[in-house]
N, C-alpha and C positions, 0 to 999 in steps of 0.2 A: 504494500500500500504506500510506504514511504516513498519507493523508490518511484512508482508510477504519479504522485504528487508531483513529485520533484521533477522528473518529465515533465509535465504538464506546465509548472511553473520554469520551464527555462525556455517553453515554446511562444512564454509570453501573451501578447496579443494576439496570437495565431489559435489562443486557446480560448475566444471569448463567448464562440459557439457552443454552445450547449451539447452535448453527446446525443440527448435527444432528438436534437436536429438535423444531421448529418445523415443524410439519403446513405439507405441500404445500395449499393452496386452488385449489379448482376452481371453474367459472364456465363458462357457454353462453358462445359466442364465435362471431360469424360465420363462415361456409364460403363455401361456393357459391353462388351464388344465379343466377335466371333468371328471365325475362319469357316470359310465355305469351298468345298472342295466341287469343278462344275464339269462336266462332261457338252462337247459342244450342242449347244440350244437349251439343255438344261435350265429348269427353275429353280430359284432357291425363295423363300418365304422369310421375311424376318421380320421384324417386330410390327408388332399389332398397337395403335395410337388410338386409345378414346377419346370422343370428341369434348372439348371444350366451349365453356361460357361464349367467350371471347375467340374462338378457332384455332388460335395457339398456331406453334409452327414445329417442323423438327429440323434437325440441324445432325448431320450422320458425314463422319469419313468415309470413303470408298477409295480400296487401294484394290487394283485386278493385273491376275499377270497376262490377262488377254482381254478384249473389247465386251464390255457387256451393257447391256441396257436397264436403266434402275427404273422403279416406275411406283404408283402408290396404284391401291385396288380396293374397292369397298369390303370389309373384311369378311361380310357376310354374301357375298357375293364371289369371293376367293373361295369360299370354307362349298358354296356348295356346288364350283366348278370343280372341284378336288372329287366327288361322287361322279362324274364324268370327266375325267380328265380331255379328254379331246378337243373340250368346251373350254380350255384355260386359254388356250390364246385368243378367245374372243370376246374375255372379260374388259368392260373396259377400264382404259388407264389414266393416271392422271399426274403431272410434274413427270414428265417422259424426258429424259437424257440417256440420248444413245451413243456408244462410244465410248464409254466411260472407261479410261485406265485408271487416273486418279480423279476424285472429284471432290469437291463439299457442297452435300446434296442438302439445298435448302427447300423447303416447300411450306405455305399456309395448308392444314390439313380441317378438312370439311367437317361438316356436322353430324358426322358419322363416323364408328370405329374405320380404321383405314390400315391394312396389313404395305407394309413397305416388303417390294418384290424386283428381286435382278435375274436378270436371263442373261444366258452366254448368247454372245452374237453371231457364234461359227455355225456354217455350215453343219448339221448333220444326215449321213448318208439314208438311215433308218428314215428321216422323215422325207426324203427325198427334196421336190419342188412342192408338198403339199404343207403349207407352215399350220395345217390345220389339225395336224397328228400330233400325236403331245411326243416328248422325246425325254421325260423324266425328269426328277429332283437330287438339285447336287444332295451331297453328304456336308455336313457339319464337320468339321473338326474338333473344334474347339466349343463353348457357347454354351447355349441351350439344344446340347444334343439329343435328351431324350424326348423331346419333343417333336424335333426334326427327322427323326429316325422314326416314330411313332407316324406321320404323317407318309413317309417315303414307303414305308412296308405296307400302308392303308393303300397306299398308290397303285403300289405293285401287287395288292391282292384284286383290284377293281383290273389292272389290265390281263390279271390272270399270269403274271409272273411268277418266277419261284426263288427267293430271295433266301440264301443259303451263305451264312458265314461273311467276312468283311468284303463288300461290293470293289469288283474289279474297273477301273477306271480305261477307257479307249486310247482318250487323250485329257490328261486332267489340267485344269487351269484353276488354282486359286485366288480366291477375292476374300479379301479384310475390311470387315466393318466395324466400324468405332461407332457407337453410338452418344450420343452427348445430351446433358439436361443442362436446362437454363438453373442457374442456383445461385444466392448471393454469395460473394466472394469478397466484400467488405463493410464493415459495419454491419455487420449481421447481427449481433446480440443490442438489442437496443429498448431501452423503455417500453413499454407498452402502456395506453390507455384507452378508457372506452367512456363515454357519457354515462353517468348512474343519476338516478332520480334522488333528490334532497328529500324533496317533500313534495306532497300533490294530495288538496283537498280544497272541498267546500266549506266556505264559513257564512255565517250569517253577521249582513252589512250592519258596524254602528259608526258611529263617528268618534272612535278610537281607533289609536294603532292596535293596528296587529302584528306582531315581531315574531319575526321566524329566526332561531339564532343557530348556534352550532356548526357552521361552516368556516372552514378556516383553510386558506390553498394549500398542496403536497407540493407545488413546484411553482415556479416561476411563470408566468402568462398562460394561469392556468383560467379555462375558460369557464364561464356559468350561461345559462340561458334561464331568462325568466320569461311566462305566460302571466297573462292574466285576461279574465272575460268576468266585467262586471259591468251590473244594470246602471251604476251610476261611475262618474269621470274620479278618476284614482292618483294618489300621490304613489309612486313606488317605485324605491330606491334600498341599494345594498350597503349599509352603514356600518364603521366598528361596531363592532359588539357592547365594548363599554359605552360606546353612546346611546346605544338604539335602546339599552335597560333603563336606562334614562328616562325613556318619555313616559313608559307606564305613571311614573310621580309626578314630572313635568313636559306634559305634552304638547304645550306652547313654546319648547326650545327647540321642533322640529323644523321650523323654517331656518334658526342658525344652524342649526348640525347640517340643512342642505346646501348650504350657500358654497361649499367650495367641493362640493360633492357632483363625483363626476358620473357616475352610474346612477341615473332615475331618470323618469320619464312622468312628468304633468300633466293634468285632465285625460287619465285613458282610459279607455274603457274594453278594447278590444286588443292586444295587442301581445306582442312576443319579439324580446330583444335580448343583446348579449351585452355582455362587460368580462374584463381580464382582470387580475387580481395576480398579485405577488405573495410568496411566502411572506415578505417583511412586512404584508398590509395586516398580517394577524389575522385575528376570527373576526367574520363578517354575518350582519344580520339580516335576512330581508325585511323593509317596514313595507306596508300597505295601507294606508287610511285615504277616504272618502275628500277629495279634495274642500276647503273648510265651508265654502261658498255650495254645496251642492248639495242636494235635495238625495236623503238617505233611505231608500225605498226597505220595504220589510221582505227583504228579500236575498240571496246567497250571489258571493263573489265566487270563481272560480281561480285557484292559484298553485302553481306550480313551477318548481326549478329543478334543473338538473345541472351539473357539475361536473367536464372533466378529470378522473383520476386516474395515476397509472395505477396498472394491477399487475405487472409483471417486468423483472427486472431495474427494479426501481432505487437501487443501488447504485446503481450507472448515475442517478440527476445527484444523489447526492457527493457522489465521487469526485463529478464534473464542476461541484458549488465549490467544492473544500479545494479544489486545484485554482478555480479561478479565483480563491481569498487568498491562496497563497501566491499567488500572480502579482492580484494587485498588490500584497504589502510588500515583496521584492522591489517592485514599481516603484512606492511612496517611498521605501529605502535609498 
């Protein structure tokens, strides 16, 4: 802890940001990866992508020691060309790069699971000039082989093959796939917080205050939202705490306690607004009274706040306060 202060205080003014502030960075980052061993025209199948909110994208190395063509396929649409295999080359494709020795195969992937799929580009004699005969599924090496091989023997029982001991290769051409996930790669541990409700109720209108106290900020520009829906126009405003106890004995020193107060809103009756607040402002209270000139119906105000707080890793703001005190007195030193 000393040592990472002491950091912080020799980076100075460079430390004025708050840790909480400081945007998480993201970056492609290695996953998975596998080796495919391909027989010419051969398929190979790999990774299967559900779909996203937002469509997301994937981001995959492709290393081949011969020309292959990488392609995306609707996954369910793959799964049940694979019951007729013959029918695979006329599934359709989609982000097609053909050619591919080396590549970094980017693609936006649609609103549906989508299996990512490479074909060898060679020539094979078996399928002669009819590219409508299927010509097989490479071997795995490496990866998620027993998937692969559970999928290859499925193949080879539908075309009526007999698949006996490690598959003999014609002419074999390997391709290497990396696969990559988006992931943050700095500032990754950082504060957390979420809105939580203070308080939320109905009261019936007098022409007293009403003082909501017990709030007091965890951080620095830390936010609050107040509501309010009343039949008649309303003073309210978020006060110290020692003052706003105040008014219950003297409720005509509510106009001085407003005067240099920056958070409240005048004759309202309908309305929802925000204010920021500091640790060093202490505990703060919400007041509410019936502005003095206004006509008090027998009737219920509606009022609620929520508040800002972190709720996870919350160590981090206070680490980041204790470095930039030991900053500034360096500083005044």
């Amino acid at each position: 802890m000393i040592i990472l202060l002491l950091t912080f205080a020799a980076l100075g003014p460079m430390c004025g940001t708050s840790l909480a502030q400081q945007d998480k960075v993201f970056d492609w980052q290695p996953a998975n990866d596998e080796t495919v061993r391909l027989d010419p025209a051969n398929y190979h199948a790999g990774q299967t992508y559900g779909p996203s909110p937002d469509g997301g994208k994937i981001h995959v190395d492709i290393k081949s020691q011969l020309p292959v063509t990488v392609f995306l396929v609707d996954a369910e649409a793959w799964k049940q060309a694979l019951q007729h295999p013959e029918s695979l080359p006329g599934v359709p494709q989609y982000c097609v790069q053909e050619h591919v020795v080396e590549l970094t195969y980017v693609c936006a992937l649609p609103q549906v699971p989508t299996t990512l799929v490479v074909r060898d580009e060679r020539y094979n004699p078996d399928a002669g000039t009819n590219t409508a005969i299927f010509a097989g599924l490479g071997v795995v090496l490496n990866g998620n082989s027993r998937t692969n091989n559970a999928i290859e023997s499925g193949v080879a029982a539908v075309l009526g093959r007999q698949e006996s001991g490690a598959r003999k290769f014609v002419s074999p051409s390997d391709v290497h796939i990396q696969y990559n996930r988006w992931v943050c790669v700095q500032n990754c541990v950082q504060p957390e917080f979420q809105w939580n409700y203070e308080f939320k109720e109905k009261y019936e209108l007098t022409s007293f205050p009403k003082v909501y106290g017990g709030f007091a900020p965890d951080h620095d520009q830390t936010q609050v939202s107040i509501k309010v829906n009343s039949p008649a126009p309303m003073i309210v405003a978020m006060l110290p705490s020692h003052v706003a106890d105040q008014l219950y004995a003297k409720p005509e020193t509510l106009e001085t306690a407003l005067e240099n107060n920056s958070c409240q809103q005048r004759g309202v009756q309908k309305l929802t607004f925000q204010c920021t607040f500091n640790v060093a402002d202490g505990a703060q209270s919400l007041v509410v009274v019936p502005e003095p000139r206004a006509n008090v119906p027998h009737k219920k105000a509606e009022v609620e706040m929520q508040a800002v707080k972190c709720v996870a890793n919350c160590q981090l703001i206070q680490l980041s306060d204790k470095a930039n005190a030991v900053a500034g007195t360096q500083k005044n030193d």
